[in-house]
SEZA-615028 format. One line per 10 residues: number of its first residue (from 1); their letters; for each residue x, y, z of N, C-alpha, C. Coordinates in Angstrom, 3 decimals. Layout:
BEGIN
NUM	A	X:Y:Z:X:Y:Z:X:Y:Z | ... $
***
This chain:
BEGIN
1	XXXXXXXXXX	220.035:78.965:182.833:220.084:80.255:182.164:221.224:81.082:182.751 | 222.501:81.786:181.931:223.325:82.282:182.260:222.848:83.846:182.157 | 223.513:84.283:183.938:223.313:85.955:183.004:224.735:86.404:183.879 | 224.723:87.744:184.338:225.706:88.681:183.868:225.643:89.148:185.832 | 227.000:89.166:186.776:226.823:89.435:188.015:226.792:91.206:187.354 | 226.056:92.510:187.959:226.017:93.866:187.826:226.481:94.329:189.028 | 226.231:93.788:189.896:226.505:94.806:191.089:226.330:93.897:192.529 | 227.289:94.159:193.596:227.300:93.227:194.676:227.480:94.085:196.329 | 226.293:93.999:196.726:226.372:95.054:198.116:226.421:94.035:199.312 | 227.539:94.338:199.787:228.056:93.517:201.200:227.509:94.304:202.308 $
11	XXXXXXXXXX	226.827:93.824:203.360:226.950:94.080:204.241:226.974:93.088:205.470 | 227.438:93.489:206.770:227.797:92.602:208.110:226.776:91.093:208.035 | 225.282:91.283:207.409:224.249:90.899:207.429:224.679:89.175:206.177 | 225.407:89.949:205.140:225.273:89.056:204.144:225.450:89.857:203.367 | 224.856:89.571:201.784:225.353:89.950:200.162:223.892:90.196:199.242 | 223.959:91.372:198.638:222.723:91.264:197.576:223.587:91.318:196.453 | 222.831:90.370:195.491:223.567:90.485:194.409:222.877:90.614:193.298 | 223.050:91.557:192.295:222.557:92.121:191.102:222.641:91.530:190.461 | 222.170:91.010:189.025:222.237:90.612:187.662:221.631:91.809:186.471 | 222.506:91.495:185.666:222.392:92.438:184.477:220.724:92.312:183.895 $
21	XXXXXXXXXX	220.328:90.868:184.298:218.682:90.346:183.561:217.692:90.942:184.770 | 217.982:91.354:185.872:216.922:92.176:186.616:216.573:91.347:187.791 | 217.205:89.948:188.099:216.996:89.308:189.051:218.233:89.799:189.842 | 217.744:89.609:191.391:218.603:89.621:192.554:218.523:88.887:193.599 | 219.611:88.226:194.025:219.503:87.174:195.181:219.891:88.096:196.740 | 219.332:86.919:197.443:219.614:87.465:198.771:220.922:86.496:199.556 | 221.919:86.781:199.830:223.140:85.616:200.376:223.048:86.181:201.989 | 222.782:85.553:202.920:223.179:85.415:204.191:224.358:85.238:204.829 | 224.869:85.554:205.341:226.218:85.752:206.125:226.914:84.554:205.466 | 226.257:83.502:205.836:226.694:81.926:205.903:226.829:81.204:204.697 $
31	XXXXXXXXXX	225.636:81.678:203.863:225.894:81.157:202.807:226.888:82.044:201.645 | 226.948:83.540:202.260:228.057:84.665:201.267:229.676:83.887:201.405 | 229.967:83.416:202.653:230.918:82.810:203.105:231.520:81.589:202.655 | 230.401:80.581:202.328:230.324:79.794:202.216:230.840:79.540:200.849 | 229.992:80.135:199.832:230.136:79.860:198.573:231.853:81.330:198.242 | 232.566:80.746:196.796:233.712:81.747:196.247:232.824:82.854:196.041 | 233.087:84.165:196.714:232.099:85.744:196.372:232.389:85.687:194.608 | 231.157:85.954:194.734:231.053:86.659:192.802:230.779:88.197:193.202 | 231.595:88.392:192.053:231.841:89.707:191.606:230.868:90.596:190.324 | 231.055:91.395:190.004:230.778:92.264:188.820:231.200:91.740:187.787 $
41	XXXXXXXXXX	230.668:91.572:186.873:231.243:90.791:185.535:231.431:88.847:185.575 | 231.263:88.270:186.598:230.601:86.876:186.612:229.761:86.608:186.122 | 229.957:85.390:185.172:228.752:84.408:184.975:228.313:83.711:185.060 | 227.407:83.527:185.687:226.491:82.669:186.913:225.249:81.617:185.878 | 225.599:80.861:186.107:224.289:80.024:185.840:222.825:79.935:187.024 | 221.968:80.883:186.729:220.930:81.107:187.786:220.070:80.354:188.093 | 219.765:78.936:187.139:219.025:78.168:187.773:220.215:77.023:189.129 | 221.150:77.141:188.290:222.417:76.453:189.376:222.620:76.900:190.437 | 222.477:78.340:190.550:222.504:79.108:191.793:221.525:79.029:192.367 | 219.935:79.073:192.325:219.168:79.420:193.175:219.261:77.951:193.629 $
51	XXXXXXXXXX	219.328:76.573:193.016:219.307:75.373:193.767:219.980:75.579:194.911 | 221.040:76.051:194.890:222.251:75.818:195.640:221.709:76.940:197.112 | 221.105:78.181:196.770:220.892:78.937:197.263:219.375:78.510:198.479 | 218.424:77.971:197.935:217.259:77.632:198.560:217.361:76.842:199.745 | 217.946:75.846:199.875:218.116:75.148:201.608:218.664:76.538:202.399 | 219.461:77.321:202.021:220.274:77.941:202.813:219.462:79.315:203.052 | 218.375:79.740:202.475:217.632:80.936:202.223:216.593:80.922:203.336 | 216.425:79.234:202.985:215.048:79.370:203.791:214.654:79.299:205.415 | 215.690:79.084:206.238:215.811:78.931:207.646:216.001:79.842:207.719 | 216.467:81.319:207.456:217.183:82.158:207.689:215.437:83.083:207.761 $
61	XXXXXXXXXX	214.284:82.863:206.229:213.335:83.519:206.026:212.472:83.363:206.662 | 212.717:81.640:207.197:211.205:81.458:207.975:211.313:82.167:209.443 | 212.608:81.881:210.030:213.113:82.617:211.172:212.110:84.311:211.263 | 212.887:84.803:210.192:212.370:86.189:209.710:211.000:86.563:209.926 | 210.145:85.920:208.814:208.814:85.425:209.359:208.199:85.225:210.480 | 208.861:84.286:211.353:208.624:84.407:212.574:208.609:85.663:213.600 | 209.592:85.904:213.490:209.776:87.578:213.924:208.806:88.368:213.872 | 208.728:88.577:212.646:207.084:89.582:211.924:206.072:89.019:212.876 | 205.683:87.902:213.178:204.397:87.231:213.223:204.531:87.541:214.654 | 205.623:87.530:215.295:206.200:87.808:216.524:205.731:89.077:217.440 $
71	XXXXXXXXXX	205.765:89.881:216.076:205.726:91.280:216.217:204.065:91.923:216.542 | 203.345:91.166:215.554:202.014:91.373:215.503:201.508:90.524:214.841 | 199.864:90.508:214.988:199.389:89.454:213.459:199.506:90.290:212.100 | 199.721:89.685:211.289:199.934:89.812:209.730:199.525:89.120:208.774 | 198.714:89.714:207.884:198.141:88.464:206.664:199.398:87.869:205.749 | 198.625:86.787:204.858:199.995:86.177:204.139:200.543:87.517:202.909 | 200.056:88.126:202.685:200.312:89.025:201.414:200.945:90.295:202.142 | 201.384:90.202:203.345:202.162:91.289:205.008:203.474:90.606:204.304 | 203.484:88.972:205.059:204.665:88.942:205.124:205.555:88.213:203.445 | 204.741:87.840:202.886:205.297:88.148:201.413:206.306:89.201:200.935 $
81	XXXXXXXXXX	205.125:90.379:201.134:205.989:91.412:200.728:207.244:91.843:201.414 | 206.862:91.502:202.962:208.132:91.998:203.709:209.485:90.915:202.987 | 209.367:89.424:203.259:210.160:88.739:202.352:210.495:88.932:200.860 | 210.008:89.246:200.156:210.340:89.802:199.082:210.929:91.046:199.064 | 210.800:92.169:199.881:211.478:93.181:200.043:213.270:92.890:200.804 | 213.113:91.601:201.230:214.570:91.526:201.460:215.291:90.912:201.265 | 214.620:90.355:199.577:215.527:89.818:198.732:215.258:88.348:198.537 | 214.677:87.880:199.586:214.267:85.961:199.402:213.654:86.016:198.251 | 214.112:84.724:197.408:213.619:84.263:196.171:212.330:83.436:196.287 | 211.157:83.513:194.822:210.116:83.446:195.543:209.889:82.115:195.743 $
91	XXXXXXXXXX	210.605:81.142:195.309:210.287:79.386:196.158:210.475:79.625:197.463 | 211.769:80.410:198.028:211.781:80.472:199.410:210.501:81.082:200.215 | 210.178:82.208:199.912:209.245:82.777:200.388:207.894:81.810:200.088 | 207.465:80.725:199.110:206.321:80.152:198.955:206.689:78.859:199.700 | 207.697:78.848:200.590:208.001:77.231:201.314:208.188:78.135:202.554 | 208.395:79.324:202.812:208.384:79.621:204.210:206.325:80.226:204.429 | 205.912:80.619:202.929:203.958:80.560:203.754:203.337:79.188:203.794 | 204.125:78.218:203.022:203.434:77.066:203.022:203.813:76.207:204.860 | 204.863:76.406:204.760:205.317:75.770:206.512:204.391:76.910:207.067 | 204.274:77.999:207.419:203.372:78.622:208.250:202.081:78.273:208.556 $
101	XXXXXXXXXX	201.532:78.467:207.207:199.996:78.461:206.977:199.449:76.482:207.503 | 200.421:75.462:207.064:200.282:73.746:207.453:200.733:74.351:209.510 | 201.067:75.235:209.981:201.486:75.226:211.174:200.199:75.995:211.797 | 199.804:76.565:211.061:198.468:77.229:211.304:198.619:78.760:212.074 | 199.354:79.072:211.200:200.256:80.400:212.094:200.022:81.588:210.986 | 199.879:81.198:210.026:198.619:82.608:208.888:197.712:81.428:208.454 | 196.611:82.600:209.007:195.109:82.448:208.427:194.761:83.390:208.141 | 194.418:84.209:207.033:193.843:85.554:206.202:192.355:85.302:206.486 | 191.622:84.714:206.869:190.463:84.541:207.395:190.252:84.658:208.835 | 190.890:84.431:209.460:191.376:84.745:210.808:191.501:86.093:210.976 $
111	XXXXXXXXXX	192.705:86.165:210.413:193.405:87.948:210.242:191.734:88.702:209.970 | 191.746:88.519:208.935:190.337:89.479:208.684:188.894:89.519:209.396 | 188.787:88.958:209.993:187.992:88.860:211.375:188.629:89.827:212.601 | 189.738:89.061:212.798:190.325:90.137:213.855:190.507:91.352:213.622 | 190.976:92.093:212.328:190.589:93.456:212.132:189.424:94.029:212.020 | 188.443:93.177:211.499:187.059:93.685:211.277:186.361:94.023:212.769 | 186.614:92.902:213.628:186.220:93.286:214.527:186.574:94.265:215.679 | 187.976:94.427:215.230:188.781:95.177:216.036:188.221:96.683:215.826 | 188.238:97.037:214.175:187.953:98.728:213.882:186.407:98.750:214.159 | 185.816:97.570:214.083:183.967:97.868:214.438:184.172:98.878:215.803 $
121	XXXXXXXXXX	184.817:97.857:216.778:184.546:98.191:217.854:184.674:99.654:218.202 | 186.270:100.526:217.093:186.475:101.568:217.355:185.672:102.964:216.343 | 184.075:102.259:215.303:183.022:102.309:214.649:183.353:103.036:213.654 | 184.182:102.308:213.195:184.963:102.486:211.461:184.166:101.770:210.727 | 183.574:102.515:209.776:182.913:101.777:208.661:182.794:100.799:207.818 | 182.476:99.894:207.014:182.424:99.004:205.966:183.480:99.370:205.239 | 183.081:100.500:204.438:184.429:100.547:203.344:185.735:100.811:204.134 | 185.903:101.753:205.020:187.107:101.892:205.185:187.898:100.539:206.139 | 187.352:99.546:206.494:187.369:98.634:206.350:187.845:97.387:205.458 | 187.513:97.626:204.605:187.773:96.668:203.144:188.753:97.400:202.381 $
131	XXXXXXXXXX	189.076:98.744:202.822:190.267:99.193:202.159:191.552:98.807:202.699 | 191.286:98.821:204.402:192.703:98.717:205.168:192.684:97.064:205.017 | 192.066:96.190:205.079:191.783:94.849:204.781:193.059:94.505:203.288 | 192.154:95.027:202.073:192.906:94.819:200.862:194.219:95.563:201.005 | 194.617:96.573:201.702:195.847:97.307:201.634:197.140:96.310:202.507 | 196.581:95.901:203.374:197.089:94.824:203.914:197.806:93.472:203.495 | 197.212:92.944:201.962:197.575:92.109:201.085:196.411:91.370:201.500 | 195.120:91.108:201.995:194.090:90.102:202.093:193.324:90.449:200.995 | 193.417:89.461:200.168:192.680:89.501:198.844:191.381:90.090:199.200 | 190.471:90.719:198.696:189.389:91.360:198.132:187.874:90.449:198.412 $
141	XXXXXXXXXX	188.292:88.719:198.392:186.867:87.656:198.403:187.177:88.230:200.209 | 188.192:87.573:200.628:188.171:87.190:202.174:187.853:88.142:202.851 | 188.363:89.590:202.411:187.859:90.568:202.876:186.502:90.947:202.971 | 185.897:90.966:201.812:184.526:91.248:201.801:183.766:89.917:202.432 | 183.983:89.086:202.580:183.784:87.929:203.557:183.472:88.468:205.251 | 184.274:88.752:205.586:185.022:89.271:206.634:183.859:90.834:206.553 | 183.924:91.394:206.423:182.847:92.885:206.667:181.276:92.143:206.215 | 180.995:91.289:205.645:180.194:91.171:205.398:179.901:89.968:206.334 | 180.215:89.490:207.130:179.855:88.694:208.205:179.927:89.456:208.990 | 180.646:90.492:209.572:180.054:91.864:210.636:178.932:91.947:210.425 $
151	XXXXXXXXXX	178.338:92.792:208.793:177.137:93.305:209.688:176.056:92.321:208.968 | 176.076:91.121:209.165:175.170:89.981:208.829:175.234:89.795:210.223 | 175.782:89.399:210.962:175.978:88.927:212.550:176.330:89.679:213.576 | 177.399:90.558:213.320:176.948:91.692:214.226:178.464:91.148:215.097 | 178.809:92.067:215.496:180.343:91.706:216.136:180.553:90.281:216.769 | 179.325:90.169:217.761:179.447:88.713:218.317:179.357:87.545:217.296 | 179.127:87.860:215.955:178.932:86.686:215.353:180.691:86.089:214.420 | 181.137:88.095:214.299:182.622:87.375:213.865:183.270:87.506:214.555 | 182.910:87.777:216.243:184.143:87.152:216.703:184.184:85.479:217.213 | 182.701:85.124:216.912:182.963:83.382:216.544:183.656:83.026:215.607 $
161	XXXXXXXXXX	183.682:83.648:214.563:184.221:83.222:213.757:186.076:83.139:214.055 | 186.328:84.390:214.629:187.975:84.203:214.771:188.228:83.421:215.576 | 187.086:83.827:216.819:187.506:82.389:218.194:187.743:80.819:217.330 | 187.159:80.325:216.809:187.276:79.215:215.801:188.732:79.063:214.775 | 188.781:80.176:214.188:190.023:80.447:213.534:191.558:80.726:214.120 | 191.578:81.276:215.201:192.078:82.394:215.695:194.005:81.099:216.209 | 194.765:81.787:215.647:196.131:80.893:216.038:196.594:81.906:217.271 | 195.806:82.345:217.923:196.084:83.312:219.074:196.024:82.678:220.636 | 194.768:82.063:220.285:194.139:81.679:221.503:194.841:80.437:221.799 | 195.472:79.737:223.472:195.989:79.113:223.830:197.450:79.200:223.798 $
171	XXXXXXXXXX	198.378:80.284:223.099:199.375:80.587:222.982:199.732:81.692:224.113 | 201.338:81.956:224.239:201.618:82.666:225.243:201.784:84.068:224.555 | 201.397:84.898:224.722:201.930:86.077:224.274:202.297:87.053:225.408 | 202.621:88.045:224.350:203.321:89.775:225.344:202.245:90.496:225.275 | 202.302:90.902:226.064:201.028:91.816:225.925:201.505:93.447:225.986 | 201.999:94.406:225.038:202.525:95.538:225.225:201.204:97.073:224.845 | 201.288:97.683:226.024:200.553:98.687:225.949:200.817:99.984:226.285 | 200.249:101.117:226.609:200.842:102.472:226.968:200.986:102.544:228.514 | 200.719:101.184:229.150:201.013:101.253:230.096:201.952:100.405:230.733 | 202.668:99.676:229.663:203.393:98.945:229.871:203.395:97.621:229.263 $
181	XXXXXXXXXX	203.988:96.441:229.597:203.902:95.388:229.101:204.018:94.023:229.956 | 203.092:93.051:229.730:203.233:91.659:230.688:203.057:90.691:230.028 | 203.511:89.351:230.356:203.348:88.270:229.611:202.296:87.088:230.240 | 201.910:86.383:229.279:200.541:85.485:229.838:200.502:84.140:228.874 | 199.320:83.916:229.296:198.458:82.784:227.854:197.187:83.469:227.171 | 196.859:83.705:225.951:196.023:84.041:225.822:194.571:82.807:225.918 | 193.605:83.171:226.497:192.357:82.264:227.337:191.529:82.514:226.077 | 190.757:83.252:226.004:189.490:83.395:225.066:189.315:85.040:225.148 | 187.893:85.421:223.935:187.992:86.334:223.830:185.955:86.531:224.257 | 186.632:87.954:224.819:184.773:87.879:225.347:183.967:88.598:224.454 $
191	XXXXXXXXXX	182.296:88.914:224.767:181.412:89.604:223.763:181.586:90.698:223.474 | 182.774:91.543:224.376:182.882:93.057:223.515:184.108:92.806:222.432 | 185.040:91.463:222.285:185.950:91.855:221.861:187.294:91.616:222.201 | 187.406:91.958:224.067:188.323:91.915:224.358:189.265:90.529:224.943 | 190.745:90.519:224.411:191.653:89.210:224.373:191.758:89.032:226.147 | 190.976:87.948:226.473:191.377:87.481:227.879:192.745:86.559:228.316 | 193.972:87.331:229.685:195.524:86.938:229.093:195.069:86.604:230.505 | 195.521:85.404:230.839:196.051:85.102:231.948:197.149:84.898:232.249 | 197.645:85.872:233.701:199.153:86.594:233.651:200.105:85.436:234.276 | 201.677:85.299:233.370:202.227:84.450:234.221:202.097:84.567:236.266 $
201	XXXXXXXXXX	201.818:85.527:236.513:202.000:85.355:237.981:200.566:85.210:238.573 | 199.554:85.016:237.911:197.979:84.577:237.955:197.272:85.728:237.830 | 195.946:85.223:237.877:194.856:86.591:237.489:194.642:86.859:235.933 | 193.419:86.945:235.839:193.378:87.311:234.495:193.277:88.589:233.898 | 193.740:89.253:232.605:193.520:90.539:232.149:192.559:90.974:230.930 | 192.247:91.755:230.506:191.319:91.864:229.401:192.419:93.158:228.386 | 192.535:92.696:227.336:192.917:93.861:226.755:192.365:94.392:225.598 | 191.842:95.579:225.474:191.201:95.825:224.709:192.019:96.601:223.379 | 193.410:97.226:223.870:194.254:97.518:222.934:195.772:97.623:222.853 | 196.599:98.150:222.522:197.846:97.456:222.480:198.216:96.421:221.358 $
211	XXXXXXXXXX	199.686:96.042:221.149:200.041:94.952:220.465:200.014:93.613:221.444 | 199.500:92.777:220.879:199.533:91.152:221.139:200.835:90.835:220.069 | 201.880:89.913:220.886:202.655:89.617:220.190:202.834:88.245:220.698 | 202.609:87.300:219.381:202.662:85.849:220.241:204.216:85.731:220.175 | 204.282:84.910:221.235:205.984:84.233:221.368:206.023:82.611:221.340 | 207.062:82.199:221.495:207.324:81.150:221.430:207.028:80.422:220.116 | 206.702:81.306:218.910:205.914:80.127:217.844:206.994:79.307:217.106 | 206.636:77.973:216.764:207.564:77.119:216.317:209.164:76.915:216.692 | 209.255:77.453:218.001:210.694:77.388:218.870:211.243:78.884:218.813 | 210.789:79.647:218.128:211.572:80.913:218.358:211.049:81.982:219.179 $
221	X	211.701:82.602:220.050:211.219:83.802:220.588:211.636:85.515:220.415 $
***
């Protein structure tokens, strides 16, 4: 399908590029370089392009991804949108949740446990609960899944459930708080809740709040 180049924004980063039909690609440094720049008034054959475009999109997104996941936990419908907001086309973005999710690095069942249990603890309600849940991008079943195994079981029962789920536990993370920040393994999590880190220089810690940011996942830090 041919359409019409509209508009082309360069920056240090790479290239977004407009089409007159309402689609826009995302070009990376490497691949803007790579390929002759199109201009305003080019006509592009777009299924020819995105072939050409997808090997080169997707190391760049999953990287990205990583980062996010890096940053904090995030459900799959988090980092969707963040990928889609920066332009990855959506095979790329459905081959960078499919490598995640086979790596076991989003679980929305997971995720939603760990928030549920997280705002119990700080005795936030059911609904407001299932709102920040769905606002999040965790569909509506998993969510109500997720609050509704709270108060069927009662905190200790979903945080079996995440301990089971959980792509947290046995990984190294950062541990950043208002009092600073240290790095560890995360061990297990105990009956109130809290993530047990055992610190690279020994001893163990309990944290009850702060960002957990795993590192090292799938080679990147």
């Amino acid at each position: 399908m041919n359409d019409v180049v509209a508009e082309v924004e360069e920056s240090r980063r790479g290239a977004m590029v407009r089409f007159e039909g309402g689609e826009r690609l995302w070009f990376c440094r490497g691949a803007w370089l790579e390929r002759s720049p199109l201009r305003p008034g080019d006509v592009e054959d777009l299924d020819v392009l995105k072939q050409w475009l997808l090997p080169r999109q997707y190391p760049q997104a999953l990287a990205g991804a990583v980062r996010l996941l890096a940053a904090r936990a995030r459900s799959t419908g988090e980092i969707r949108q963040k990928l889609e907001a920066y332009g990855y086309m959506d095979d790329t973005v459905d081959m960078v949740l499919y490598k995640l999710e086979k790596e076991g690095l989003l679980d929305d069942e997971a995720f939603a446990c760990e928030w549920a249990a997280a705002r119990a603890r700080h005795q936030i309600g059911r609904g407001r609960i299932l709102r920040e849940l769905v606002h999040k991008g965790v569909s509506r079943d998993v969510a109500e899944r997720a609050v509704d195994a709270l108060e069927r079981e009662g905190l200790a029962g979903i945080l079996n459930q995440y301990v089971a789920r959980s792509v947290t536990l046995g990984r190294r993370v950062k541990v950043i708080g208002l009092n600073g920040e240290f790095t560890g393994t995360a061990q297990s999590i105990d009956e109130t809740g809290a993530l047990i880190v055992t610190e690279d220089g020994g001893g163990e810690r309990r944290v009850l709040s702060g960002d957990v940011s795993v590192r090292g996942l799938m080679g990147y830090c």
